[in-house]
C-alpha positions, 0 to 999 in steps of 0.5 A: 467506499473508495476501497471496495470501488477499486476491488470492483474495478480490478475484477472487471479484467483482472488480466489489464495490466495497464490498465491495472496498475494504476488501479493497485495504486490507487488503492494503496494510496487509499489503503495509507490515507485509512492508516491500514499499513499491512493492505497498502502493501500488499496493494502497492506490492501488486502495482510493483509486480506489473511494473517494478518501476514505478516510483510512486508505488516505491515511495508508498512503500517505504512511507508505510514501512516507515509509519509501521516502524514508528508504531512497532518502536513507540510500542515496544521502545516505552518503559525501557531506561537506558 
């Protein structure tokens, strides 16, 4: 599986920033493709902490928050009259 083949990779030199970030963002892409919100974020987090701007680990994150958004609301919006 894709997932365990990037955390393989990151361990192989957890100090290759360059070569790293890319890595945590492919995980994450991975991690929202599988609908597991919670991990993407904590992998695009990492990619944002080697280089904080680096737009497409932004816009990862904002997509996921966004669906963990939706999910909270239609969960907890449903019964409620107004």
């Amino acid at each position: 599986m894709a997932v365990e083949e990037y955390k393989a990779a990151l361990e192989l030199d957890p100090e290759n920033s360059a070569f790293n970030v890319n890595l945590y963002l492919g995980l994450c892409k991975v991690l929202v493709t599988l609908g597991r919100g919670k991990d993407a974020l904590s992998s695009c987090s990492s990619a944002l902490d080697i280089n904080g701007d680096l737009v497409e680990a932004l816009i990862k994150v904002g997509y996921v928050q966004i669906q963990m958004l939706e999910i909270w609301v239609e969960g907890n919006v449903e019964g409620l009259s107004f």
